[in-house]
C-alpha positions as CSV (number, residue, x, y, z in Angstrom):
1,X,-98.9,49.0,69.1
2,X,-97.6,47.7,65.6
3,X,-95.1,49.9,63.9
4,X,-96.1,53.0,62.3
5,X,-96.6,53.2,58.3
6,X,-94.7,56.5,56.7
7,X,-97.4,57.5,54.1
8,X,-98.0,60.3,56.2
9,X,-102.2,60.1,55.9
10,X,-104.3,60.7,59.0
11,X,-104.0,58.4,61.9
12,X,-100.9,57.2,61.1
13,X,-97.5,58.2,63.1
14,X,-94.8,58.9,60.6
15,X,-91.2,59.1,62.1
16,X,-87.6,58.0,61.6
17,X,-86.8,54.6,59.9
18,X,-83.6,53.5,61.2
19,X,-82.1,51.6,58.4
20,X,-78.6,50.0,58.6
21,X,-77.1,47.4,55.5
22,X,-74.1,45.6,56.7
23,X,-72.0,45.3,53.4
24,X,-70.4,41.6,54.2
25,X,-68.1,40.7,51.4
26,X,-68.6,36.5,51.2
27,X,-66.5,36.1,47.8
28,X,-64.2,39.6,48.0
29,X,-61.7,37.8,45.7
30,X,-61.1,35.5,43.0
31,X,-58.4,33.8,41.8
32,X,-58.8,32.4,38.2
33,X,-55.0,30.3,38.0
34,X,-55.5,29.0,33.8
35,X,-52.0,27.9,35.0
36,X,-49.7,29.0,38.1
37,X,-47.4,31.5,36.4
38,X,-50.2,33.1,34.8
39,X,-52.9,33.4,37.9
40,X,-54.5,36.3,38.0
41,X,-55.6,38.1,41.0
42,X,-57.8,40.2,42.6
43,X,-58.5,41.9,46.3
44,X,-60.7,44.1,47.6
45,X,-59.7,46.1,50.7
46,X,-61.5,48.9,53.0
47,X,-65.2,48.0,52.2
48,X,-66.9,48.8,55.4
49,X,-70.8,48.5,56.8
50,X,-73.2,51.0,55.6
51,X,-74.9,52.8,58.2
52,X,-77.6,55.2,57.1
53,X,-78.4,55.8,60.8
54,X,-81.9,57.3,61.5
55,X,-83.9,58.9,58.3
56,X,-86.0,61.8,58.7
57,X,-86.6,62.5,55.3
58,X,-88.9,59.9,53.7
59,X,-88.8,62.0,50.7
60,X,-85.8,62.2,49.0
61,X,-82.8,59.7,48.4
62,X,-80.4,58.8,50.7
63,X,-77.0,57.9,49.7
64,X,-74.0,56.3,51.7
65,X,-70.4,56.5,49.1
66,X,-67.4,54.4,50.5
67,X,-64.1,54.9,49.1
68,X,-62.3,51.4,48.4
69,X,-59.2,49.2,47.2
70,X,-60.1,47.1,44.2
71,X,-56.7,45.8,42.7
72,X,-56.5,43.5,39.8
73,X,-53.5,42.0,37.8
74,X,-55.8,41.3,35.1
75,X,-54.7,42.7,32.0
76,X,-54.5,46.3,32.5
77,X,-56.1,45.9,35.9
78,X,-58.7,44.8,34.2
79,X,-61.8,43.5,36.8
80,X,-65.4,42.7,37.0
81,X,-68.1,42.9,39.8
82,X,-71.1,40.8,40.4
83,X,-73.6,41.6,43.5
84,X,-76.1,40.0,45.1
85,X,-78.4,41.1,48.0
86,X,-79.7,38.8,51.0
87,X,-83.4,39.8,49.3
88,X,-85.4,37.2,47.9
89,X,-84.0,35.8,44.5
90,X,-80.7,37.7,45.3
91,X,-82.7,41.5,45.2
92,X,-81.2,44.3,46.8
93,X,-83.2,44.5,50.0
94,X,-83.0,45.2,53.6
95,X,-85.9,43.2,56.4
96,X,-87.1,44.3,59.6
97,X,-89.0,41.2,60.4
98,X,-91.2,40.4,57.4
99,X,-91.1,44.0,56.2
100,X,-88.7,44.5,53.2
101,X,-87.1,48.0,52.0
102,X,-85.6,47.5,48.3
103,X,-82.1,49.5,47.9
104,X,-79.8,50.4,44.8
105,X,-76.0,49.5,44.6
106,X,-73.8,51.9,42.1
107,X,-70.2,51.3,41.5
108,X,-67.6,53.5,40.1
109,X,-64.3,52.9,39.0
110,X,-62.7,55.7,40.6
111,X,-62.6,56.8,44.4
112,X,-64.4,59.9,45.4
113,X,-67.7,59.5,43.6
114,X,-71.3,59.9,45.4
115,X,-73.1,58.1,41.8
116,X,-72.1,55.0,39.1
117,X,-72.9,52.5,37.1
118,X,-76.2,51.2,38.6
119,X,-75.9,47.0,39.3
120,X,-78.2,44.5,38.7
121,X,-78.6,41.6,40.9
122,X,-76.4,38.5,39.7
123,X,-75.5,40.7,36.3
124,X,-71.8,41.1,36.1
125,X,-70.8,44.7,35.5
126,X,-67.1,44.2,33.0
127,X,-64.9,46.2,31.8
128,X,-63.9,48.1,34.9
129,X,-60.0,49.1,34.9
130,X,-58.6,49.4,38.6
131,X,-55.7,51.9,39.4
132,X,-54.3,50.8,42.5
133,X,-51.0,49.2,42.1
134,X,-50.6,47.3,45.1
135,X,-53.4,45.3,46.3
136,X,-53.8,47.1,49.6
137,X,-53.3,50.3,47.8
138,X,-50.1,50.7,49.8
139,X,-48.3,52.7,47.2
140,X,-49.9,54.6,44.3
141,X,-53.4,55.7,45.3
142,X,-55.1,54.8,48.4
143,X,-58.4,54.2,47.2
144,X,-59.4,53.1,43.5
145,X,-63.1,52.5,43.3
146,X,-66.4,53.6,45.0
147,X,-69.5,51.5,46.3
148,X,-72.5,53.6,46.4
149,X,-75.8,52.6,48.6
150,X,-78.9,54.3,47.5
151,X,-82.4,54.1,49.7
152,X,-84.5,55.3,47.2
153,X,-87.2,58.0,48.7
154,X,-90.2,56.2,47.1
155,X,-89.2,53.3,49.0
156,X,-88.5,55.3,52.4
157,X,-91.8,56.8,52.1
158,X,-93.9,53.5,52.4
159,X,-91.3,51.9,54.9
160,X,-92.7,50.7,58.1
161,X,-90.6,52.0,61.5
162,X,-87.9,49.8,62.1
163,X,-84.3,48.9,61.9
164,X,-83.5,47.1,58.6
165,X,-80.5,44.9,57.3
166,X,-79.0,42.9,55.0
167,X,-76.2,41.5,53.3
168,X,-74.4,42.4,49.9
169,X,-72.1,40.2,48.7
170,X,-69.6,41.6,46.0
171,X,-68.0,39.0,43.5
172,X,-64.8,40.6,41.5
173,X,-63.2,38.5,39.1
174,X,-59.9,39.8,37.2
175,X,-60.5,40.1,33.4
């Protein structure tokens, strides 16, 4: 039997889509050296997978907020980020097979947060001042920005059953 369609209209079986994104970080760091006493730095520590588990609720938003370590010796911790998703032309999308389930990515500046600045595929996000003042967030505070996955409901609620991935790649570059 092929898998079930969410819309909910008769004859169709609506249940749980299992949808996991597995966050893997191809270019965490950049190191822009204009000359070797004056590279500048950047790391990103603690980013983990996003699991968002089985979803009952095809209606509303689900979020997934990780806390991270995003140190820069730019000038005054100054940083950028670029993503791209595994999705066709870079999008933000998780597959089950050939079915696709579009996703947001939201980044904040500061630990702690469930929203953010919403990202664009490939469109750098500057300005962004990090905190930390070790680059494993050793000393000082512990976590200094926050990634924030977003399944938006109108996309749950045409999703076909199924477990979903995908890859996000984060580029930071020091500013």
């Amino acid at each position: 039997m092929p898998p079930a369609n969410f819309l909910g209209t008769a004859g169709r079986r609506p249940g749980p889509v299992r949808g996991t994104l597995a966050t893997g970080v191809l270019a965490a760091a950049m190191i822009l050296c204009p000359s070797p006493a004056l590279a500048q730095k950047v790391r990103i520590t603690n980013l983990s997978d996003v699991d968002f588990g089985t979803i009952a609720n095809l209606q509303a938003d689900s979020r997934r907020s990780q806390n991270i370590c995003l140190y820069s010796n730019g000038t005054a911790g100054g940083y950028s980020v670029l993503a791209s998703g595994s999705g066709s032309g870079s999008a933000f999308s998780l597959a089950n097979g050939p079915n696709q389930l579009a996703y947001d990515v939201e980044w904040s500046g500061q630990s702690g947060q469930s929203s953010g600045t919403a990202l664009s595929p490939n469109v750098a996000l500057t300005g962004q001042t990090s905190s930390a003042s070790h680059q494993f967030c050793n000393s000082g505070p512990p976590a200094s920005a926050s990634l924030i996955v977003v399944l938006r409901g109108s996309q749950l609620a045409q999703a076909r059953q199924g477990s979903y991935s995908g890859t996000l790649t984060l580029l930071i570059a020091a500013e």
